[in-house]
Structure formats: C-alpha cells, structure tokens
C-alpha positions in Angstrom: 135.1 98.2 87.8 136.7 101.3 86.2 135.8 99.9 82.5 132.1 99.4 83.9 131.7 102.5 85.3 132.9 104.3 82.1 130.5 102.3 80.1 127.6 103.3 82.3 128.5 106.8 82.1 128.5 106.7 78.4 125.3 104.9 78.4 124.0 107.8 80.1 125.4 110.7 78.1 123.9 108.7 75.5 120.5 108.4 77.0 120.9 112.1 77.9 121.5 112.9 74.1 118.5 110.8 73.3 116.3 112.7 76.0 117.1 116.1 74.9 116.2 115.2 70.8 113.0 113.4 72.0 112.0 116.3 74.2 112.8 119.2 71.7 110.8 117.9 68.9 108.0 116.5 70.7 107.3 120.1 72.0 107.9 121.7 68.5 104.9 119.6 67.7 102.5 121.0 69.9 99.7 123.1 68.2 99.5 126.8 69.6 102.0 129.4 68.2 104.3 130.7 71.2 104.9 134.1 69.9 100.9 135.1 69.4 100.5 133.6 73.2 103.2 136.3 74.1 101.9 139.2 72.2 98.7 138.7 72.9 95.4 138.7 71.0 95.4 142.3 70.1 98.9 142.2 68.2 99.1 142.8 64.7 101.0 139.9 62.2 103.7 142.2 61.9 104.2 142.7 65.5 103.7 138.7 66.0 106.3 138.1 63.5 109.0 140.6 64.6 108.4 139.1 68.4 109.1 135.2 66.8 112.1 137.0 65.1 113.5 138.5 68.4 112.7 135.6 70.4 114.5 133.0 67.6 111.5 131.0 67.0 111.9 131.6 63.0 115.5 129.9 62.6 115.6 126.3 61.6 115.2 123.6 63.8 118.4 122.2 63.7 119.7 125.6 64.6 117.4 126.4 67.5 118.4 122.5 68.8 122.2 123.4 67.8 122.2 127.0 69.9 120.2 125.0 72.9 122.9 122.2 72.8 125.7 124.6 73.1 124.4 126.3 76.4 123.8 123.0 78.0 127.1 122.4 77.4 127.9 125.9 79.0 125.4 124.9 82.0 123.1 126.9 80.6 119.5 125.7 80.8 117.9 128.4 78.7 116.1 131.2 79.7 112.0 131.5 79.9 110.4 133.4 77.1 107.5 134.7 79.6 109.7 135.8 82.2 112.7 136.6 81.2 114.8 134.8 83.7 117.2 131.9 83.4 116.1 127.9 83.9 118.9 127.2 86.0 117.7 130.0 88.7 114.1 129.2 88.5 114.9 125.6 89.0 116.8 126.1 92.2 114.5 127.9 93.5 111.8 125.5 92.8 113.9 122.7 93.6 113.7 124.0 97.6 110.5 122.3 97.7 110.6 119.8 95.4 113.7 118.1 97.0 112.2 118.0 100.3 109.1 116.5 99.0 110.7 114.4 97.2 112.9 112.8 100.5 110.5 112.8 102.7 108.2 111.2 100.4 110.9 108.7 99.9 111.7 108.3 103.9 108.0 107.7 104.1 108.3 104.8 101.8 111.3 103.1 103.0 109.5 103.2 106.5 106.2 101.7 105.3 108.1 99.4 102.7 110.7 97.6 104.2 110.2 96.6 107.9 106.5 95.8 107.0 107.9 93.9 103.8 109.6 91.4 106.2 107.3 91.3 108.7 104.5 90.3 106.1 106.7 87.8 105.0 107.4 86.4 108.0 103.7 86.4 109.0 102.5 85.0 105.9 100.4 82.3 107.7 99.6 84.2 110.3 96.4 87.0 110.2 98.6 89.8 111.0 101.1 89.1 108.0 98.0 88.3 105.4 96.5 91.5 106.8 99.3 93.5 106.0 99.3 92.0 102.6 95.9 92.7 101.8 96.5 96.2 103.1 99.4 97.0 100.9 97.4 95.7 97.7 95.1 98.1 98.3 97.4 100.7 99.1 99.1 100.1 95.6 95.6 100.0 93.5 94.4 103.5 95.1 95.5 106.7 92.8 97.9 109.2 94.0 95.2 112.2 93.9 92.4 110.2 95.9 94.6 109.3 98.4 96.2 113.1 99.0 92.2 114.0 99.0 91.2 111.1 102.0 94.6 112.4 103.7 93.7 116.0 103.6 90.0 115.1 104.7 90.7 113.6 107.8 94.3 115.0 109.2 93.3 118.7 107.6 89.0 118.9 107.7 88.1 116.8 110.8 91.1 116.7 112.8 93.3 120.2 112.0 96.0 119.3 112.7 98.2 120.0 109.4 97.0 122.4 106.6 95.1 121.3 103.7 97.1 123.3 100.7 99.8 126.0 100.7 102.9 126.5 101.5 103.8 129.6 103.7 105.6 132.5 102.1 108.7 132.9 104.5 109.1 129.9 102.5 112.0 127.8 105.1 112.9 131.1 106.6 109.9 129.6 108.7 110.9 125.7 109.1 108.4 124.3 111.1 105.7 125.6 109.0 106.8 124.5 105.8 107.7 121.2 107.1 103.6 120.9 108.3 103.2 121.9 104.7 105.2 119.1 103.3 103.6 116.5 105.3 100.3 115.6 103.9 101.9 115.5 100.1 104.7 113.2 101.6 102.3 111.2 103.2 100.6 110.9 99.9 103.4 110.1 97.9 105.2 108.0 100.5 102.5 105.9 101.8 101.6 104.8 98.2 105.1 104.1 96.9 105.3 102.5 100.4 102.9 100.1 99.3 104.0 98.7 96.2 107.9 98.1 98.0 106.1 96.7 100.5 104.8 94.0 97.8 108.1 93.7 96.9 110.2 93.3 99.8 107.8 90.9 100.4 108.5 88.4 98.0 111.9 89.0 98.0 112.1 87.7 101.4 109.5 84.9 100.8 111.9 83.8 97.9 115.5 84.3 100.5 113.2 82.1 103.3 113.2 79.3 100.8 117.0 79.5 100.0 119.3 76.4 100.9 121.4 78.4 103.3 118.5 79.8 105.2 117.0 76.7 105.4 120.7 75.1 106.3 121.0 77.8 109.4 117.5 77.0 110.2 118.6 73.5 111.0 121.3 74.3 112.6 119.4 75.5 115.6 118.5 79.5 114.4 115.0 80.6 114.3 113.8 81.2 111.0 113.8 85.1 111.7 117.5 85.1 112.8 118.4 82.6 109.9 117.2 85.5 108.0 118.7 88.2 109.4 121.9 86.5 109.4 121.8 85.2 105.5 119.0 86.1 103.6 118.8 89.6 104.3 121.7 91.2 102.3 120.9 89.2 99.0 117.2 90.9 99.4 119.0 94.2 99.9 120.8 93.8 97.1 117.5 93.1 95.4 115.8 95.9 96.9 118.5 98.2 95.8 117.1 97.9 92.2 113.7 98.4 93.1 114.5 101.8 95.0 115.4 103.6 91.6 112.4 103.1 90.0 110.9 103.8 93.5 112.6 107.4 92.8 111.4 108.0 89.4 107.9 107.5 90.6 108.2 109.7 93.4 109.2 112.3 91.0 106.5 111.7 89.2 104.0 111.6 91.9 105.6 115.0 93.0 104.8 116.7 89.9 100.7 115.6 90.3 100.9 116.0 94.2 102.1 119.6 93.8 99.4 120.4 91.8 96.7 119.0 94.4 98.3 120.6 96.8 99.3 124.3 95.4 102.9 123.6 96.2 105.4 126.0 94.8 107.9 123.1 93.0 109.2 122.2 90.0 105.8 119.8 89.2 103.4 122.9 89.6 105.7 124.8 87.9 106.8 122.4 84.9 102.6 121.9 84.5 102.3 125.9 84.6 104.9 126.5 81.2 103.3 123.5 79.6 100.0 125.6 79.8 101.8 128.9 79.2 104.1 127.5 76.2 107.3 128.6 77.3 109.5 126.1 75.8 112.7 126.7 76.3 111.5 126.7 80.0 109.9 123.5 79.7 112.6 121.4 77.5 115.0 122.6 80.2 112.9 121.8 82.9 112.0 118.0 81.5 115.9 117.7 80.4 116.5 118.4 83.9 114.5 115.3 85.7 114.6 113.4 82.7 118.8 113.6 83.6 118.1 113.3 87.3 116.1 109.9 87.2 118.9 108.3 84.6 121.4 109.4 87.1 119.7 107.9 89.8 119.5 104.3 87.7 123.5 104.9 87.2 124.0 105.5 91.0 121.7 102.5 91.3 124.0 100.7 89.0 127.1 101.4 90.7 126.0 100.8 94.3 124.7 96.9 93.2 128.2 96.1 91.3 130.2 97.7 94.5 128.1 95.5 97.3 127.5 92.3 94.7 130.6 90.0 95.1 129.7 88.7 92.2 129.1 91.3 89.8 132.4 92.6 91.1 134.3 89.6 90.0 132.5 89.2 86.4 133.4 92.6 85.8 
C-alpha cells in the first residue's frame, strides 16, 4: 500500500509539472500584449516598454517559467499584475464562496444521484422506476446555464422565494443570506450532476442485481431489495466511488459558468474576469490551482478504492 501510494503521488507531481508547462505557454500564446492593456491606450512605446521591463514580461521564457516555478515551490502563487495583490490571498478569499458552492452542489448530487439510482433500478419494470429514468436522461441532456435560468424563473420571478443573482456584501458575516444566495447555483449545479450519477448508479445496481450472490441470497429466502442491500451494495459503492471524482471535476467546472450566471463573487467569476483582463500570472496561478485540486481529488479517489477494495489491497 505504502509503494502504491508513493507511486500515485509521484504520478501526480508529475501531472502537476505537466499542468503548470501546458498552462504557461498556452497563455503566452494569447494575442493582446499585457503591458499596453496596463498602460493604457494613451501611453507612449517608451512608457509601454519600460512597464513590460518592470513588470518582467521582456525576460525569456524559460526564465519567467523558471522564477514562477521557484515561488510555487515557496507557496507562492504569484502576484496579479492589475492589482497588485498576491494569488494566494485573492484565492482564499474567493474560495469562501466557491467551496460552499462547490459542496453543496455536490450534496445536491449525491441526494438526487444515489437513492434515486437504486430506486430506478429496482423499479425498472415498474412506471415509477422507468419514469425516473426518463427523467434523469433529460436532466443530463439540459445545459448547465438553461437550467440555472428555468430555476431562477420559477423559485426567484414567480415564486420569491430565493434571490435571482447576488451575493450579499456582509459576505457570511450574514449566514442565512448568503446561504439563500447559494441555493439556486447549487441547485443548478447539483441537480444536473445529480442526473448523470443517477444514470450511473443505476446501472451499477442493474449489473450487482444480476450477480450470482445476489441471485444466491435471493433464493435463499431474501427479497431482491434486501439481497441487495446485504451484497450488492458495497461492490456498487466501490464503483460509485470512481464516478464521484469525475463528479467533482465537473462541479468545478460547472462552478466557474454558474458563477458567472449568477454574479457570484468566486474563483470562476473571477478566473473568467483575468482571462478578459490578461493578468497572467493571476490566471496561470489560478488554473494551476484547480488544475492541482481536481488531480488531487482523482489521487484521494485512488486511495479510498485500494483502502475499501479487498482485492486491490492484496494485488498491491
């Protein structure tokens, strides 16, 4: 387990190391020149050129990836070239609604996913489990944005009872008002991703029903639902385990588009913000940043299915 777990942290420092020379160069690419954005249009060349000089956008590139390497080592992030301030900071502050989103979003989708993933499978001949079925297809075809627009125009326009955009500026000094702001996006967010484990969990436990030792406790007198509850239920955990990674990544990205829709002040709105503005040491640090949060998740993911998997555990 020890040798595993080494390797999969060295696959992700790797990956890490990947992320951060993919990231740096694709935004070197970008047309736009970051210093004349700064300066404005009125500058002269000179004053353009003494700004890229200042700033260090005139040094090679291998130097400028060089000096950013070395801070990330330090824990240093970089720090924005429109405001002065350091990633790290502007990141936790973000992150206060981000993270929030982000778990209830993924609460949402556990609750929609799972029960309703076995009970559809269990109902599968019935109208209620085909019903739920046809419902979560849907669910998974609609786009993020439409369904944060249908949510906002009947729980926001015809019924008021949760607000439509915003988030209120005592921020979580005011908790019950920022948690009415997170609801709608984490509805969104949740009920979609919801959706498509839903599908999943579904045939996960259609595939479990039709296992020998389900069908072996079946005979043995238990009802097909306890037979499953009994046996089949931990091997489709272990296989929903997998799933819930990737389940995290697209809730991270569905935060960065839901933010937008719904003027949230998070690390999406703001990540979509320095793209527009070209701050790129901002945005390298921000995209480093998830880009190492949803690898870590697939390495937590990792280790949680070799720890509970008997045998993964003895293969390793």
């Amino acid at each position: 387990m020890i040798r595993y777990t080494l390797t999969r942290l060295g696959l992700l420092v790797l990956g890490l190391a990947v992320a951060s020379v993919l990231i740096f160069v694709s935004l070197r690419v970008l047309p736009g020149d970051v210093a004349q954005l700064i300066a404005g249009t009125e500058a002269t060349p000179e004053q353009v050129d003494a700004l890229r000089t200042s700033l260090g956008l005139d040094a090679p590139l291998a130097t400028q990836y060089l000096d950013w390497i070395a801070g990330l080592v330090r824990g240093d992030l970089g720090t924005s070239l429109i405001t002065g301030s350091s990633v790290v900071s502007e990141l936790a502050d973000k992150a206060r609604v981000t993270v929030p989103l982000a778990a209830m979003s993924f609460t949402v989708a556990l609750i929609v996913g799972i029960p309703f993933g076995v009970l559809s499978a269990l109902g599968r001949r019935r109208a209620a489990g085909t019903a739920l079925s046809v419902a979560a297809q849907a669910l998974a075809a609609v786009p993020v944005v439409w369904a944060g627009m249908m949510l906002v125009v009947v729980f926001a326009v015809w019924l008021g009872w949760l607000p439509p955009q915003g988030f209120p500026r005592a921020g979580w000094n005011d908790p019950a008002a920022a948690l009415r702001a997170l609801v709608l996006p984490a509805l969104t967010i949740g009920v979609v991703e919801g959706a498509m484990l839903l599908r999943f969990v579904r045939s996960a436990t259609l595939q479990a029903l039709g296992q020998d030792y389900v069908r072996t406790a079946a005979a043995k007198g238990l009802t097909r639902t306890r037979a499953l509850l009994s046996h089949g239920l931990p091997n489709v955990g272990l296989s929903v385990i997998t799933v819930l990674g990737v389940q995290i990544a697209g809730i991270i990205v569905g935060a960065v588009v839901i933010e937008q829709l719904f003027t949230l002040p998070g690390v999406g709105r703001m990540l979509v913000t320095d793209v527009a503005a070209r701050d790129l040491p901002k945005v390298q640090g921000e995209l480093l940043a998830l880009t190492g949060f949803v690898l870590l998740v697939g390495f937590v993911v990792d280790l949680a299915h070799r720890v509970i998997d008997p045998r993964q555990r003895e293969a390793s």
